[in-house]
C-alpha angles and dihedrals in degrees: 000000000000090000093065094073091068098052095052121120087228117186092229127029121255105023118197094229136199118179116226126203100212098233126211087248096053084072140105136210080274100064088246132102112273126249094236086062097055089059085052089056100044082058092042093061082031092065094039092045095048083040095052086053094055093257084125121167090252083062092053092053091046098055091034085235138112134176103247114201110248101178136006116184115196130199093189090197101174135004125253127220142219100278103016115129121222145199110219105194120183128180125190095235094187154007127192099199104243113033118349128066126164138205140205130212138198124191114199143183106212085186089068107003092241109146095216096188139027116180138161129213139194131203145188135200114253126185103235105232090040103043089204124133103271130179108267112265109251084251089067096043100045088048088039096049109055090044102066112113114244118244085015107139090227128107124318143199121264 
C-alpha cells in the first residue's frame, strides 16, 4: 500500500504518513470508528513525525521539555469502517520560534480518495517536571523550525 500515498490529493505537499487498518475495536455503536480514536491516531503520526525529525523521546528527557498539546480542532468529513485502510498525512504548519508550534492532518481512504478527517492542532512547550508552560530548548527549534511546511496558515517567527 505504500504507493497510495502518492497518489493522494493531499491539502499540503510532502506529508509525513502512517497507514492505518480500521480495527473492530476502533468502532462505535454506529459501525464507524469512534471519535475518541481518531485523537489516538493524530498522536500516533504526531509522535512518528516529531521522532523522524530527531525529536525523539531521549531528546525530551534530556531538556526537561516537551511540546502539550493546547488545542486540536476536528472536521470528521466521512466515516470510516471496520477494514478500511487508511492514510493518515500531518504537516507542521508553523513555529514561532520560542513556545508555540501547530500541526495539520489529513485522513484519507486510498480505496476511494475520499479524504474522511481533517483536524488542526496547537502546542506549547512545557518543562516536564513543571508542567508550566517554558521557552523550547534550541534542539526543538531548531528541529521544529525547519520543519514547518512553506505557504502553510499556521504560526509563524517573528
Amino acid at each position: 500500500m505504500a504507493g497510495h500515498a502518492d497518489s493522494i490529493e493531499w491539502d499540503l505537499p510532502s506529508p509525513f504518513t502512517i497507514e492505518i487498518e480500521v480495527r473492530a475495536e476502533d468502532t462505535d455503536r454506529l459501525g464507524h470508528a469512534n471519535n475518541v480514536v481518531y485523537v489516538r491516531w493524530l498522536e500516533d503520526v504526531s509522535w512518528a513525525h516529531i521522532e523522524s525529525l530527531g525529536m525523539t523521546w531521549a531528546l525530551h528527557e534530556e531538556t526537561g521539555k516537551a511540546m502539550a498539546i493546547t488545542r486540536t480542532e476536528i472536521d470528521y468529513l466521512a466515516a470510516a469502517n471496520t477494514g478500511d485502510r487508511l492514510v493518515l498525512g500531518t504537516w507542521l504548519t508553523g513555529y514561532d520560534g520560542r513556545f508555540r508550534s501547530s500541526r495539520q492532518f489529513q485522513l484519507v481512504r486510498p480505496a476511494d480518495g475520499k479524504t474522511l478527517v481533517r483536524a488542526t492542532s496547537t502546542h506549547a512547550c512545557v518543562d516536564l517536571k513543571s508542567q508550566r508552560p517554558s521557552r523550547a530548548p534550541k534542539a526543538f527549534a531548531d528541529i521544529l523550525g525547519a520543519a514547518v511546511v512553506a505557504g502553510a496558515p499556521g504560526l509563524t517567527s517573528g
